[in-house]
C-alpha positions, -999 to +999 in steps of 0.1 A: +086+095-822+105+108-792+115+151-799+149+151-786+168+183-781+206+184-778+230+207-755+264+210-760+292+225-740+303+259-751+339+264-737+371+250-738+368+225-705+408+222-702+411+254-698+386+256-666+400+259-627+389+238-602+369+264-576+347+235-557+350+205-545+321+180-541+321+151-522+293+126-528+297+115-565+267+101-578+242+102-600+220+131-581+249+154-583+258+149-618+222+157-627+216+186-604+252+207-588+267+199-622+245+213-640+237+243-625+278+251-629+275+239-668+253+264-668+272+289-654+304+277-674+288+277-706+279+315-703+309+326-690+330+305-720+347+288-693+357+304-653+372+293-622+343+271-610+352+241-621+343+209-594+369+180-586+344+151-576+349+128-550+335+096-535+351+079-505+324+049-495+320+033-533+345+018-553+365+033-578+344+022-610+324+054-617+358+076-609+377+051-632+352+055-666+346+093-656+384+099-659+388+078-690+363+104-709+379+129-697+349+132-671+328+142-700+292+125-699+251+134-707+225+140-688+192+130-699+161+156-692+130+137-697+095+162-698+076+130-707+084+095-726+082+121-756+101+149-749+142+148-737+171+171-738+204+154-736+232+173-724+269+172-722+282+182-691+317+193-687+317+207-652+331+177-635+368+191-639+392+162-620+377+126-600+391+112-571+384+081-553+392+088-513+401+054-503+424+048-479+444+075-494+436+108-490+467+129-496+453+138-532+421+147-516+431+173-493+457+183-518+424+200-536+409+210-503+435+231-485+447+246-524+442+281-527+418+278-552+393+261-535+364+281-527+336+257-520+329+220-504+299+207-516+283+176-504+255+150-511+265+121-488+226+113-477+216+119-445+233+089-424+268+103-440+269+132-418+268+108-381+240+122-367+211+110-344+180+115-363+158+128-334+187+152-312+207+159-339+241+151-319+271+134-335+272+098-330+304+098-314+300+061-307+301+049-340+329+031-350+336+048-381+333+088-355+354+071-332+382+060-358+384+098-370+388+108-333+418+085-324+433+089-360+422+129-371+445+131-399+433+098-416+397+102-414+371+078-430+342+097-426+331+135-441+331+154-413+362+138-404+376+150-439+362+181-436+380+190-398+411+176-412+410+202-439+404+229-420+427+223-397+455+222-422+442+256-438+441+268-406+474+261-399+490+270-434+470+302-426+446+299-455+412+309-454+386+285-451+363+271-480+329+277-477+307+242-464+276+241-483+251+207-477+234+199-507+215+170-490+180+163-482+180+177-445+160+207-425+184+230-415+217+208-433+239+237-428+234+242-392+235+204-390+268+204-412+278+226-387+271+206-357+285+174-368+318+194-380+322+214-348+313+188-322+338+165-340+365+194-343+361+198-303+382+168-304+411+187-317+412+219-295+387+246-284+404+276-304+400+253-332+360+247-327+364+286-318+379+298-353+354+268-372+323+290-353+340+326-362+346+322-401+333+290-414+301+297-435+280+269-438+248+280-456+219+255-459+203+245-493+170+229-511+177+206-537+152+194-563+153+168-591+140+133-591+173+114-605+165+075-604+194+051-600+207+046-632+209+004-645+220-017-671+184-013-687+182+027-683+215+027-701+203+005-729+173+022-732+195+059-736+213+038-762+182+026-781+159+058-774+187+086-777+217+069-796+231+080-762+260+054-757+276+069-724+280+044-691+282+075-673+254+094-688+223+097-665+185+101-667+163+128-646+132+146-650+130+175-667+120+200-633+152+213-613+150+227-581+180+248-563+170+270-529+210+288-516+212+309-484+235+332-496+263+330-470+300+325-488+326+344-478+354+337-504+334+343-534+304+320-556+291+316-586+267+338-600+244+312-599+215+334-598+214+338-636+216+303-642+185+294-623+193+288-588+174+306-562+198+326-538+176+337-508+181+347-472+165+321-452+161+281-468+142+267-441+104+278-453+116+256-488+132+230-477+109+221-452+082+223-479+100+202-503+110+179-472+075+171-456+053+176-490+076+158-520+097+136-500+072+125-476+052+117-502+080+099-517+085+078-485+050+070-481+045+057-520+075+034-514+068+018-482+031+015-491+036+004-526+063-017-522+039-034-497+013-034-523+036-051-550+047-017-572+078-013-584+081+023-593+066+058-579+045+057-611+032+027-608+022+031-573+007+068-585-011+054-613-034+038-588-059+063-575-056+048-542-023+057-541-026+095-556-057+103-532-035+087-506-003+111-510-029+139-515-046+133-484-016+130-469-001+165-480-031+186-478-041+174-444-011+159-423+019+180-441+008+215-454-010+224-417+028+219-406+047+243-429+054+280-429+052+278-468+071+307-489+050+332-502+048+328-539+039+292-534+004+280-536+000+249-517-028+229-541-010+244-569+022+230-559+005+196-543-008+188-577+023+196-596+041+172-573+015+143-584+019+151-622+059+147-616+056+112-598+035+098-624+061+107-650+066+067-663+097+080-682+120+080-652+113+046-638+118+055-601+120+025-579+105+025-549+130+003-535+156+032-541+137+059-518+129+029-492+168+029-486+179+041-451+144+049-439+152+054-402+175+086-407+149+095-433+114+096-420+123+114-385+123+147-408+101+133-437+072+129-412+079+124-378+087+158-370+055+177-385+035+147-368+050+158-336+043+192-347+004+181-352+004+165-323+015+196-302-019+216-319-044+189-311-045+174-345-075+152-352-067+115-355-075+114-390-051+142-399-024+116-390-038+085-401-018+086-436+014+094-413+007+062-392-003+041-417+030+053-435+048+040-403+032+008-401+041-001-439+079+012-426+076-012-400+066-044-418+092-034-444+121-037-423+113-070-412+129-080-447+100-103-461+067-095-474+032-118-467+043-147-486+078-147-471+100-135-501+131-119-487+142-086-499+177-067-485+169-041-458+197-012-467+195+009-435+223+019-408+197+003-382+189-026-399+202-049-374+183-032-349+154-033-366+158-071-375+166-078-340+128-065-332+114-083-351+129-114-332+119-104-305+085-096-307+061-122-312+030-101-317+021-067-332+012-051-300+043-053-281+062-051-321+050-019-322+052-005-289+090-011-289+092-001-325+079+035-308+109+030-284+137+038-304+146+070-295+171+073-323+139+077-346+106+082-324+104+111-304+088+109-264+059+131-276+047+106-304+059+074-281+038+082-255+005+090-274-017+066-271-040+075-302-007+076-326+004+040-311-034+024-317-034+040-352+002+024-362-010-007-353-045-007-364-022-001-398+000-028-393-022-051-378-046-043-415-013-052-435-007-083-423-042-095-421-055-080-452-029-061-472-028-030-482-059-022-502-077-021-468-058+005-458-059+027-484-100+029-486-113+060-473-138+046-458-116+030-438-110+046-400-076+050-405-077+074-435-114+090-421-106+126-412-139+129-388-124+106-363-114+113-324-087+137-315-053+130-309-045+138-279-016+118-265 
């Protein structure tokens, strides 16, 4: 018998301003942002921080079916297969599709009213390279918003245009806050918003620097795609018939610098962490949960599991991702000081082997190359700086190899499986190319948009991603993961590069 507790919405949601504006609607935002401003809308019996949602890559389906319920739908918060709460959620105010018409967009941006921008576009939506961080002002989509600035395809695009009408209506601007998995997102969100702007005028860049907040956040919640059979299964489970409802887990993170110049919610009393400096948290969450994330998939995807509990459910698997935390990750991290790092480590297990959620691994393997730069590759790089021992980036490596044979688009018996990745031609391409895992690997450590020159050019790091890769394809996985296996034996030779 599953104990299901209900929450309801407490205020009159016709009667609630629009104060933010979130672009990026999807399923993570309507479990997370949205809740925390339910929250917050629910004790105030109503408020001025109401969000108008907004996509402008996917199609118009999820705005169409919000809007037709009045962009009323449920969240599902699942402690175990046992215990749920199901919540309405009212928070989502107005939904817009951004095609290629915009006009009602920035009619909500440059209004008065709007306070905030909010944004969970992943990290390849913001155009930057994964290792330098610069805007990609050679892809196509950059270089459209540069020739045509006041139809822009792209967020930062939309973002400039916006402020450059407030700017010139004299309006103040709307505080920028990233809400996406990221180190530093706001600083980044800066970057990619000012080195784009730089394309319209200097004084404009100049005024973007002088009085444009753009504080960075940590964000929390493991919110699996939702499908046909998670949406029968609300139906049967919760007599939850909603095609726009959405299941999560239970535990909700949310880390704010507190940096907004035209006013916020008072999100503090509604659970959300407003601190000085992000960066100890989100590089914590970054490198410990979503590493481990990363690792699970590649790995057990390679291994023939489907979901993160599945994959966690093998004690391979969990002594894997614990060895991987305690003795590549955690050495990396300047971790808050309330947080206890075993503590927190083992918590982190207990949530991925939550069987409720049905996380698939195929999901977190999406757009690995503007992923595992900051998932791993930077506190490798970090390791490698301190004279790590080889074993202390053996789970790091082997993670890379299993990246590396998962790109090629076909496992060991040659079923094909769709690579969804910005470099996925690239990465196809060398493949092709290659036509042994020696020099596969050494040009796979060649991409500068994802390997930096310090873990190119070490020798030890190289030998270990192939001693990985070469194990896969020869003898699977399960040889990897032994640790009595050299690549996961912490005693080993140092790393020295």
């Amino acid at each position: 018998m599953i104990s299901i507790k209900t929450t309801n919405t407490l205020y009159a949601p016709e009667k609630v301003d629009v104060g933010i504006v979130h672009i990026g609607l999807g399923a993570f935002h309507r479990a997370h942002q949205a809740v925390y401003i339910e929250k917050n809308l629910n004790r105030h019996q109503g408020g001025n921080w109401g969000i108008c949602a907004v996509n402008i890559r996917s199609n118009t389906q999820l705005v169409d079916e919000l809007k037709s319920n009045g962009c009323r739908y449920h969240i599902a918060e699942y402690q175990d297969s046992q215990n749920v709460e199901l919540r309405e959620i009212n928070a989502i105010r107005d939904a817009l599709f951004a095609g290629a018409d915009k006009e009602p967009l920035f009619t909500k941006l440059v209004s008065p009213k709007t306070k905030i921008v909010t944004l969970t576009v992943t990290e390849k939506g913001y155009y930057l390279a994964p290792v330098d961080k610069t805007l990609r002002q050679d892809d196509p989509s950059i270089q459209h918003d540069i020739e045509n600035p006041t139809a822009p395809k792209t967020a930062p695009g939309i973002l400039v245009e916006a402020l450059y009408r407030r700017k010139d209506l004299g309006l103040p601007p709307f505080t920028i806050l990233s809400c996406d998995n990221m180190p530093n997102n706001g600083s980044l969100t800066r970057r990619a918003v000012c080195e784009l702007a730089a394309h319209r005028s200097v004084e404009f860049v100049q005024w973007i620097e002088d009085t444009v907040a753009f504080p960075s956040s940590m964000v929390d919640r493991i919110v699996p795609a939702m499908s046909d059979d998670s949406r029968e299964r609300l139906q049967k489970e919760l007599n939850c018939h909603d095609q726009n409802a959405v299941m999560c887990e239970a535990f909700s993170q949310w880390v704010v610098e507190d940096n907004f110049p035209q006013g916020r919610p008072d999100w503090e009393h509604d659970g959300v962490q407003m601190v000085e400096d992000v960066h100890p948290f989100e590089t914590m969450k970054l490198r410990l949960l979503n590493g481990s994330h990363s690792l699970l998939a590649y790995v057990g995807l390679a291994a023939k599991h489907q979901t993160v509990a599945q994959a966690v459910a093998d004690e391979k698997f969990a002594n894997l991702i614990r060895h991987y935390m305690s003795l590549e990750a955690a050495p990396t991290l300047d971790l808050p000081r309330e947080v206890q790092v075993q503590t927190y480590i083992e918590s982190l297990v207990s949530r991925f082997a939550n069987d409720s959620l049905q996380h698939q691994l195929s999901q977190i393997a999406m757009d690995g190359s503007q992923k595992i730069p900051q998932r791993w590759l930077n506190g490798a790089e970090e390791r490698l700086a301190n004279d790590a021992k080889q074993g202390d980036l053996n789970a790091t490596a082997l993670g890379v190899a299993a990246w590396l044979f998962y790109v090629r688009g076909e496992d060991l018996e040659g079923n094909q499986h769709k690579v969804d990745d910005p470099m996925a031609q690239t990465l196809r391409e060398l493949h092709d190319r290659c036509s042994d895992s020696e020099s596969l690997v050494c040009e796979a450590l060649k991409l500068n948009d994802i390997f930096s020159t310090k873990l190119s050019q070490s020798e030890a790091f190289s030998h270990a991603v192939l001693s990985a890769y070469q194990t896969i394809i020869s003898s699977g996985v399960a040889e990897c993961l032994s640790f009595n296996n050299r690549l996961l034996n912490n005693n080993t030779a140092n790393f020295g590069g």
